[in-house]
C-alpha positions as a Markdown table, in Angstrom:
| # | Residue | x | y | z |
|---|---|---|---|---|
| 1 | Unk | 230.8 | 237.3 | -50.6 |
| 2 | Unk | 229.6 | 240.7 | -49.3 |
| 3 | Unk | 229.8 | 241.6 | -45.6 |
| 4 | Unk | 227.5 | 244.1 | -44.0 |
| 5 | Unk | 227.9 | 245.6 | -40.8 |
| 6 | Unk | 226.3 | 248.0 | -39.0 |
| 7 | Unk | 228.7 | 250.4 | -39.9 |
| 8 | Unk | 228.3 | 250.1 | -43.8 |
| 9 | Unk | 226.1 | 252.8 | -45.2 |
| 10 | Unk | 223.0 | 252.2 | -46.1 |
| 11 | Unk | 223.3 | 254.3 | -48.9 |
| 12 | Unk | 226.8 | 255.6 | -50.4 |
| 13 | Unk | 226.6 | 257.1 | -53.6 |
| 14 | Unk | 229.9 | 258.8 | -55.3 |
| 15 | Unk | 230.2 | 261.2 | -58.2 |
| 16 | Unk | 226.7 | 259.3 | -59.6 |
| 17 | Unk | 226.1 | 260.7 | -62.9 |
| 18 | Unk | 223.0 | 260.2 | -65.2 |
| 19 | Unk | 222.7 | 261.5 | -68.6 |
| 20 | Unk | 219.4 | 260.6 | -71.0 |
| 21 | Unk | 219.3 | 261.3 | -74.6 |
| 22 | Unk | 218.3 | 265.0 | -75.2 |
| 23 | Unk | 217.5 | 267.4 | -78.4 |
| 24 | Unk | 219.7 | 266.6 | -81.6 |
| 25 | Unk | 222.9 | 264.9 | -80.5 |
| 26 | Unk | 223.0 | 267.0 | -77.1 |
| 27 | Unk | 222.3 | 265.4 | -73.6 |
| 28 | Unk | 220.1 | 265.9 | -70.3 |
| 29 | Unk | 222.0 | 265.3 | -67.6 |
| 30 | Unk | 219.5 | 264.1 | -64.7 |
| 31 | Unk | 221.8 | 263.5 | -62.0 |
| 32 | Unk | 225.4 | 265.2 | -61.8 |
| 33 | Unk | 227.9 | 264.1 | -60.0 |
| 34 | Unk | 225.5 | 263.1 | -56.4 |
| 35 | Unk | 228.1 | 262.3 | -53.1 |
| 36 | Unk | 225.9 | 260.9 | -50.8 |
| 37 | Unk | 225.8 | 259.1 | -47.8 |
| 38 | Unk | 222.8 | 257.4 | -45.6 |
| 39 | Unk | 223.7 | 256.4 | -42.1 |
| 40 | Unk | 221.8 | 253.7 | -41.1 |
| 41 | Unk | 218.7 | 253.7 | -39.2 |
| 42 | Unk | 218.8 | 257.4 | -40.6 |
| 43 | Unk | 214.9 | 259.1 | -41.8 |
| 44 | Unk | 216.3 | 261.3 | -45.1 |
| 45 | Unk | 213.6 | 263.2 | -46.8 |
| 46 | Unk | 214.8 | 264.3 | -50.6 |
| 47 | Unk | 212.9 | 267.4 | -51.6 |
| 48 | Unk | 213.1 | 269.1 | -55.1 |
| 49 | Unk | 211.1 | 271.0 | -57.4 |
| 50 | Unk | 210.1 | 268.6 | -60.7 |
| 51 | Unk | 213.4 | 267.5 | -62.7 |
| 52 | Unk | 215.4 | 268.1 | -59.9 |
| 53 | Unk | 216.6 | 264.3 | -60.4 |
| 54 | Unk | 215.2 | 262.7 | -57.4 |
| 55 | Unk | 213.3 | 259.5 | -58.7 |
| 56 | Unk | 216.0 | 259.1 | -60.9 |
| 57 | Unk | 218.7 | 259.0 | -57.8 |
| 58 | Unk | 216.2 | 256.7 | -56.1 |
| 59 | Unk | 215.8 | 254.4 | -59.3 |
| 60 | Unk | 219.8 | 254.2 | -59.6 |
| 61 | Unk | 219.9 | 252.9 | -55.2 |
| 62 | Unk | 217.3 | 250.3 | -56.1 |
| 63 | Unk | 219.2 | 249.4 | -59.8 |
| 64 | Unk | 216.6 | 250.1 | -61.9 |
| 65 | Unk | 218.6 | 252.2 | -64.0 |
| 66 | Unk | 222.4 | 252.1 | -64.5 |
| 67 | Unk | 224.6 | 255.5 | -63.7 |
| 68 | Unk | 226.3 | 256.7 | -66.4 |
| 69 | Unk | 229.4 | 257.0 | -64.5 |
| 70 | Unk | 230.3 | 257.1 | -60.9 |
| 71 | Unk | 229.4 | 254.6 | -58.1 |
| 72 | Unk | 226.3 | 253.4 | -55.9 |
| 73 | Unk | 226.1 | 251.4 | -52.7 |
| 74 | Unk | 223.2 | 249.8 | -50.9 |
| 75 | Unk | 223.9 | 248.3 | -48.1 |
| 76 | Unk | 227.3 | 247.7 | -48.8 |
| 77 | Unk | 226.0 | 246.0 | -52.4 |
| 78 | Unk | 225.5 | 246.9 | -55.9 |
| 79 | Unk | 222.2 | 247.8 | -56.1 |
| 80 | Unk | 220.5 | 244.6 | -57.4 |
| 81 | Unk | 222.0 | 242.4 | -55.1 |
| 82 | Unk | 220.8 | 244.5 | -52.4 |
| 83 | Unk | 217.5 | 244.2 | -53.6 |
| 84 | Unk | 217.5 | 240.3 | -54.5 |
| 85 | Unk | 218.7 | 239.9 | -51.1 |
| 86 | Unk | 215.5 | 241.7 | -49.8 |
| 87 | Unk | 217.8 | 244.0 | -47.8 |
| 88 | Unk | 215.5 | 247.0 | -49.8 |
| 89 | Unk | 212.1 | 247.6 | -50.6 |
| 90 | Unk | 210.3 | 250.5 | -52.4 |
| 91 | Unk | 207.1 | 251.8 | -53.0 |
| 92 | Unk | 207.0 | 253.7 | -56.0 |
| 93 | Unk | 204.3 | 255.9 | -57.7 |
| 94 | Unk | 203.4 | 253.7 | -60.2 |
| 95 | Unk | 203.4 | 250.0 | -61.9 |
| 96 | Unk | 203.5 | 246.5 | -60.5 |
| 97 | Unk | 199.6 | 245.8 | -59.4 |
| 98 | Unk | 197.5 | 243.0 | -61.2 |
| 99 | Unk | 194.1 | 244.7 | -61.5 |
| 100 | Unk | 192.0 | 241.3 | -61.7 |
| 101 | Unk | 193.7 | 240.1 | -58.2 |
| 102 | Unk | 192.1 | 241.2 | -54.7 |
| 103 | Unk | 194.4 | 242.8 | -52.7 |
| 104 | Unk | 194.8 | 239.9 | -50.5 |
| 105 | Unk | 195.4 | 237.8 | -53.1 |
| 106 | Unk | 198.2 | 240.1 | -54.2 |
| 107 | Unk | 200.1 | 240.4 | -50.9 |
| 108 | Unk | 199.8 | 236.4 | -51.0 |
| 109 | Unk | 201.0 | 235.8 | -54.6 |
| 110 | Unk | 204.4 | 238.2 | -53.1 |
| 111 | Unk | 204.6 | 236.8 | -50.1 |
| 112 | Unk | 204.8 | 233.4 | -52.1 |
| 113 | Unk | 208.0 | 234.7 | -53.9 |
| 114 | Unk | 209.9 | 236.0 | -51.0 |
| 115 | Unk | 211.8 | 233.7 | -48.7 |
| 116 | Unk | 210.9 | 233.9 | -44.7 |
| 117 | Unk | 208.2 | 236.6 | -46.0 |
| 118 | Unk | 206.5 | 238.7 | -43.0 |
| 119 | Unk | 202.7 | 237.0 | -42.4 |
| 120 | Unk | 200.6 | 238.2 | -45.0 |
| 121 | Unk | 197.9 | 239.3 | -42.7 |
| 122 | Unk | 200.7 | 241.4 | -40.2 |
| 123 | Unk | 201.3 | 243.3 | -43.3 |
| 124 | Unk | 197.9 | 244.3 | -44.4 |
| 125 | Unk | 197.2 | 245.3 | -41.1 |
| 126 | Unk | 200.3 | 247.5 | -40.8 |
| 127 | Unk | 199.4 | 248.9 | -44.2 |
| 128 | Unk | 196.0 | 249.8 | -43.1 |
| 129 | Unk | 193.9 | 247.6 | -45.9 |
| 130 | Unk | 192.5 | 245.2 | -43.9 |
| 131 | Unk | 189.1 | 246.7 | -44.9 |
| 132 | Unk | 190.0 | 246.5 | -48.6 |
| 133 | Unk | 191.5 | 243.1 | -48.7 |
| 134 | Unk | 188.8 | 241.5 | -50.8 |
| 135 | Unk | 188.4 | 244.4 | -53.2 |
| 136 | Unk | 189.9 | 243.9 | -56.4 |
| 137 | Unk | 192.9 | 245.8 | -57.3 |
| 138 | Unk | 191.2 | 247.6 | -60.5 |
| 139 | Unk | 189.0 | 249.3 | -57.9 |
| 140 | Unk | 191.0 | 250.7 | -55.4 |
| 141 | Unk | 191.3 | 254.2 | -55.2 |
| 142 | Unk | 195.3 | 255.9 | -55.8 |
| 143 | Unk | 196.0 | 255.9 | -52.6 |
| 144 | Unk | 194.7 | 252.9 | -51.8 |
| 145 | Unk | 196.7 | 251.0 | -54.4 |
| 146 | Unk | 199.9 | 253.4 | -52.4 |
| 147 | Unk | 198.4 | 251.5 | -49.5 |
| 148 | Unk | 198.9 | 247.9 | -51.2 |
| 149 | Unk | 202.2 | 248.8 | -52.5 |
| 150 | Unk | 203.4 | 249.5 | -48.7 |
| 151 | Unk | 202.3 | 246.6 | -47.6 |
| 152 | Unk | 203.9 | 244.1 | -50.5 |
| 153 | Unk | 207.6 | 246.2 | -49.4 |
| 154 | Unk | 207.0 | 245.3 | -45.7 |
| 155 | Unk | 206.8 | 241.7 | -46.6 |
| 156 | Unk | 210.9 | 240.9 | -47.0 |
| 157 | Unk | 211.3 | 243.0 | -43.7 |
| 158 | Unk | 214.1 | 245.0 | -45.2 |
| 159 | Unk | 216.2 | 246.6 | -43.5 |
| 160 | Unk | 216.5 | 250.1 | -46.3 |
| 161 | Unk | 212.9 | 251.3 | -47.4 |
| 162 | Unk | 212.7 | 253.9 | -50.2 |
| 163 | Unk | 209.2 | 255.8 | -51.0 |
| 164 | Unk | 208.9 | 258.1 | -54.0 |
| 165 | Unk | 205.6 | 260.0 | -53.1 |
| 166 | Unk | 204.5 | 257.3 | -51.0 |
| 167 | Unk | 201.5 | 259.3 | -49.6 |
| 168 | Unk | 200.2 | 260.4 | -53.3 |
| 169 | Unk | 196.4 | 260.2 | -53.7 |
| 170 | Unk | 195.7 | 259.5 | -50.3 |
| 171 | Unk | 193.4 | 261.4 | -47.9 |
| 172 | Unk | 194.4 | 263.2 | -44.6 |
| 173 | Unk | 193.4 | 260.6 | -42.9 |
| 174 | Unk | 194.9 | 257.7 | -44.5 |
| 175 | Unk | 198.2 | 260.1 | -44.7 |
| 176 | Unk | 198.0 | 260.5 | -41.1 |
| 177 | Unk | 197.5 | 256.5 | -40.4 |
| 178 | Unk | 200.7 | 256.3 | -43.1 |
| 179 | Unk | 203.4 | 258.1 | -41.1 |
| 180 | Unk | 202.1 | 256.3 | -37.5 |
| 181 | Unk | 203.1 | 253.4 | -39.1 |
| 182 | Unk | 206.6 | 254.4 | -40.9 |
| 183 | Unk | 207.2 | 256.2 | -37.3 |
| 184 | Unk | 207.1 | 252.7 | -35.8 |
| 185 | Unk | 209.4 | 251.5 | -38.5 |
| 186 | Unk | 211.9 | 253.7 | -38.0 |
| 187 | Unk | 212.1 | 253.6 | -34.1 |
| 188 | Unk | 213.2 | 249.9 | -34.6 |
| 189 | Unk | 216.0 | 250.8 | -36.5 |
| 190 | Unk | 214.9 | 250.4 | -39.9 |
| 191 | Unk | 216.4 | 253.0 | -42.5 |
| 192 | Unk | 213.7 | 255.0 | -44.6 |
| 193 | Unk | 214.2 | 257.7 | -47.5 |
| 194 | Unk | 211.7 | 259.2 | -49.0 |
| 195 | Unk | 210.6 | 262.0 | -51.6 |
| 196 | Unk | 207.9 | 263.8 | -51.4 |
| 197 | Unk | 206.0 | 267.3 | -52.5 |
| 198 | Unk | 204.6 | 267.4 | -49.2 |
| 199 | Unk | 207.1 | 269.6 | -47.1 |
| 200 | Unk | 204.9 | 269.5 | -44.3 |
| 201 | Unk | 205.5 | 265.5 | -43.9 |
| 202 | Unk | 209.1 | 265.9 | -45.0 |
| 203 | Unk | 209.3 | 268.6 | -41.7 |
| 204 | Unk | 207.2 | 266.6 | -39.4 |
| 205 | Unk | 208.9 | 263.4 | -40.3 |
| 206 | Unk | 212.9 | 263.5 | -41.2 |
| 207 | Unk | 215.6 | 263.9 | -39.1 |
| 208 | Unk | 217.8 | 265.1 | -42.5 |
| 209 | Unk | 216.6 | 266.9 | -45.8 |
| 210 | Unk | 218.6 | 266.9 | -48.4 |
| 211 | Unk | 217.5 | 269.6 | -51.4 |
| 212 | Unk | 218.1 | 268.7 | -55.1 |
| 213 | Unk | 217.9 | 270.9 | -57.9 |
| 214 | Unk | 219.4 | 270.7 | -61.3 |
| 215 | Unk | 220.7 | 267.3 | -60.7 |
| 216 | Unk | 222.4 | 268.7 | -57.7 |
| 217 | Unk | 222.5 | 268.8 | -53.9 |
| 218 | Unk | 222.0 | 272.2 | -53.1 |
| 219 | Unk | 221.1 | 271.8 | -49.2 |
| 220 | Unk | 221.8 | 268.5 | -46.6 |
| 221 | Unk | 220.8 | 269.7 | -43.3 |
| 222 | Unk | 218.0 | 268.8 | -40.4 |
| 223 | Unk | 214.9 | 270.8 | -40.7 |
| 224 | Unk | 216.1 | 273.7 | -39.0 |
| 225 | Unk | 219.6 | 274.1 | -40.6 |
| 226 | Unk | 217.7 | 274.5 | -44.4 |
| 227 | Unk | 215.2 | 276.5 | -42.9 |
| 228 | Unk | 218.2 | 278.9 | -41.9 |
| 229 | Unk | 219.3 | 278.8 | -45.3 |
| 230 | Unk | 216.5 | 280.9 | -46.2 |
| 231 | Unk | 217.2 | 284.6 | -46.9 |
| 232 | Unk | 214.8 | 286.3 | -44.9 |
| 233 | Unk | 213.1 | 286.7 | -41.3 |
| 234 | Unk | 209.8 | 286.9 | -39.8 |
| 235 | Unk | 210.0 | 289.5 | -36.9 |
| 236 | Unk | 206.6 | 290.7 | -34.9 |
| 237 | Unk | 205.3 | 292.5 | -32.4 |
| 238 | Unk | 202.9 | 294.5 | -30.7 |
| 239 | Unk | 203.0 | 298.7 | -31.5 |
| 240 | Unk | 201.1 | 301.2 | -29.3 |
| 241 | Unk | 201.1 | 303.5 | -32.4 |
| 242 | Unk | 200.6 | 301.1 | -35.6 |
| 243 | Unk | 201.9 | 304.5 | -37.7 |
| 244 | Unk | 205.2 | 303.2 | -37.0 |
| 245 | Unk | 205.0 | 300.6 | -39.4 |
| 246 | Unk | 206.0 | 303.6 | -42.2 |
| 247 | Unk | 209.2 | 303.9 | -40.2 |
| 248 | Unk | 210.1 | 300.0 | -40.5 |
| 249 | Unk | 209.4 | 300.3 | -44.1 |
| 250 | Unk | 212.1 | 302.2 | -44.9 |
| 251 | Unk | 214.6 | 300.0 | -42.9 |
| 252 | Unk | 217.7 | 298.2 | -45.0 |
| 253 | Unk | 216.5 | 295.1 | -45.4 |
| 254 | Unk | 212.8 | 295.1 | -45.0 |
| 255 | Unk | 210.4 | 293.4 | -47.9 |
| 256 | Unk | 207.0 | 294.0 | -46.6 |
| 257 | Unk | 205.2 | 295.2 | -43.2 |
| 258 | Unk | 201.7 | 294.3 | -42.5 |
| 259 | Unk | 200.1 | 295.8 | -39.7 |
| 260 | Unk | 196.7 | 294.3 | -38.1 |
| 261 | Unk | 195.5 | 295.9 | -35.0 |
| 262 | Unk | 198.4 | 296.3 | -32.8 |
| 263 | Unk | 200.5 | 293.8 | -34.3 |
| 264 | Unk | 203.3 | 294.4 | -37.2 |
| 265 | Unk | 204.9 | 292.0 | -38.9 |
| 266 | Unk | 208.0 | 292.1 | -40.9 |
| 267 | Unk | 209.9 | 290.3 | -43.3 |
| 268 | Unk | 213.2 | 290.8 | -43.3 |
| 269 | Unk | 216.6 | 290.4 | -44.9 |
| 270 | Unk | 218.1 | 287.5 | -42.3 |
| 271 | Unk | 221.4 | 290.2 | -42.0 |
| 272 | Unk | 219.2 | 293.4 | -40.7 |
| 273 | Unk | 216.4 | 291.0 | -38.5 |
| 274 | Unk | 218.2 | 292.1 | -35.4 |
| 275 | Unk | 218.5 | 295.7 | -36.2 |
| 276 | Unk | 214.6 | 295.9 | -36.6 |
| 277 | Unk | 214.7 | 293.7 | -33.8 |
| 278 | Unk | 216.2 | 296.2 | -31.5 |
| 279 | Unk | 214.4 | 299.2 | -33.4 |
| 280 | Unk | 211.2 | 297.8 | -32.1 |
| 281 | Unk | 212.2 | 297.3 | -28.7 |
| 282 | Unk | 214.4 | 300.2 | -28.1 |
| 283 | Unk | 212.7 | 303.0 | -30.1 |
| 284 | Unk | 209.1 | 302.0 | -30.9 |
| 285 | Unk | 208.6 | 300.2 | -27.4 |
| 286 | Unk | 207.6 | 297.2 | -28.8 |
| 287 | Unk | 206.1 | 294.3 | -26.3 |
| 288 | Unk | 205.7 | 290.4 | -27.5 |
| 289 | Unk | 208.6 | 290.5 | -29.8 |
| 290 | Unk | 208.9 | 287.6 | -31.2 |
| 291 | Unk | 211.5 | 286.4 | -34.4 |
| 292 | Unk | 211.1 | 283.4 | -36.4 |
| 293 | Unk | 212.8 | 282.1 | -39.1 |
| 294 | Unk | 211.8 | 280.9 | -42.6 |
| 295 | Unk | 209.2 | 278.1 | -43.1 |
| 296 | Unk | 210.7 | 274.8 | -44.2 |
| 297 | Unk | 208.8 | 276.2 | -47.9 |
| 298 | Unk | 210.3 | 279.0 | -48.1 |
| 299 | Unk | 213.9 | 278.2 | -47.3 |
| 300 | Unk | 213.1 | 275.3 | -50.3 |
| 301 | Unk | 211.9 | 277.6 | -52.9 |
| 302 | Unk | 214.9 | 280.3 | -52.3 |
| 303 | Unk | 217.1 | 277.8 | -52.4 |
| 304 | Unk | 216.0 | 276.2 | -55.4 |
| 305 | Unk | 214.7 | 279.2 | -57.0 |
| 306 | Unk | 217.9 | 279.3 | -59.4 |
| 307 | Unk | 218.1 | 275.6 | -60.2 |
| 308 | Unk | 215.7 | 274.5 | -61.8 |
| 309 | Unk | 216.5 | 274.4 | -65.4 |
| 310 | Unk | 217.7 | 271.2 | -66.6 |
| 311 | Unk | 221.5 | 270.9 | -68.1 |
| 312 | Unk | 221.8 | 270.4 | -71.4 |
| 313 | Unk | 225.7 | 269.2 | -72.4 |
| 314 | Unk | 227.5 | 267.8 | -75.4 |
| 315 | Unk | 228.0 | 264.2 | -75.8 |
């Protein structure tokens, strides 16, 4: 008998290997070595470039894959019994739709399966189909069928959700009408990770990003502590003589000055952004100065810029 409190992570993964056959009798290792805890009621984005490892981390938290070595808990529980105790749901990029069913039909034929199951039509209507519900799952757009796949996790009322790509294929719109209802989710206490290539909702939406890259965690931060990670600055401001801008071009530090109008704007080694900081002010009488730091995109591709390849060992 497994207890869980409110103090057991919702996720705890330690030293989680995963290694896939690779070229002759060498191996790919996917995963390498992950530590990582989820609070609960925590919103984690996980952020990579392709092959980083992150659907394969997410498969081994719902135990749809086995680690090669090293340990996963959900919710205090290995993995499956997590899941068979519809503690977890998921909505994945692919696989599990009947294309003959209507989508009502389908969120029935679930709800059917799972004990004390949320009211099918609360679901739909959270998940935004309501307006599709008699259309048959073979023609329903991508995101759509994203749509559908929300709604049938919703159903147990778990209390960890996991989205790879949740929003893929879908409009603005329905994107928009996505996160509304994930934000309501996750003010009641309800634990979400996701992975996305969208930085924009990972920045708008998570209170946490962790980076992966070669199998790795390279950065576990909020938004603003990975955007600091980043290697450079943006400082700007407004020049009386835009002439100046030759001067700030040969300042340590300084990757490229663009000047329109009266304003300059430099990027900046994240060392020397307060010495052309005060260079502006002080010496060029700058007004408006303003310093900002990295997008949440650019932080990401420095920091992943060197770990992309994937590692190849011997068996």
């Amino acid at each position: 008998m497994h207890t869980i409190t409110t103090t057991t992570p919702a996720i705890d993964l330690r030293n989680l290997t995963k290694r896939f056959p690779g070229r002759g009798s060498r191996q790919v290792v996917a995963v390498a070595g992950l530590d990582l805890t989820v609070a609960r009621g925590e919103i984690v984005a996980l952020l990579g470039p392709n092959g980083a490892g992150k659907t394969t981390t997410l498969d081994m938290i719902l135990g749809l894959t086995p680690p090669s070595s090293g340990e996963v808990r959900t919710l205090g529980l290995p993995p499956r019994a997590a899941v068979a105790a519809g503690r977890v749901s998921a909505v994945l990029q692919t696989g599990g739709l009947l294309g003959d069913l209507t989508v009502r039909e389908t969120v029935r034929m679930i709800a059917s399966l799972i004990p004390d199951a949320a009211p099918v039509d609360e679901v739909i209507g959270r998940a935004g189909i309501a307006a599709i519900a008699g259309r048959r799952v073979a023609k329903c757009s991508g995101g759509e069928k994203q749509r559908l796949r929300f709604a049938l996790a919703l159903l147990a009322d778990p209390d960890l959700l996991i989205l790879d790509e949740p929003t893929a294929g879908m409009d603005v719109t329905a994107r928009q009408q996505f996160w509304e209802t994930m934000r309501a989710d996750a003010d009641a206490g309800r634990t979400v990770v996701f992975a996305t290539h969208y930085l924009q909702e990972a920045e708008a939406f998570a209170e946490r990003i962790v980076v992966m890259a070669g199998g790795r965690i390279v950065a576990d931060g909020t938004v603003a502590e990975v955007r600091g990670l980043a290697t450079t600055r943006t400082v700007s401001a407004d020049l009386e003589d835009p002439r100046a801008g030759d001067r700030l071009r040969a300042m340590p530090g300084v990757t490229r000055v663009a000047v329109t109008g009266r304003r300059v704007e430099i990027a900046v080694e994240a060392a020397h952004s307060d010495r052309v900081a005060r260079a502006l002010l002080t010496d060029l009488a700058a007004t408006d100065l303003e310093i900002a730091t990295a997008s949440l995109e650019a932080a990401f591709v420095a920091i992943t810029d060197d770990h992309t390849d994937p590692i190849e060992v011997a068996p």
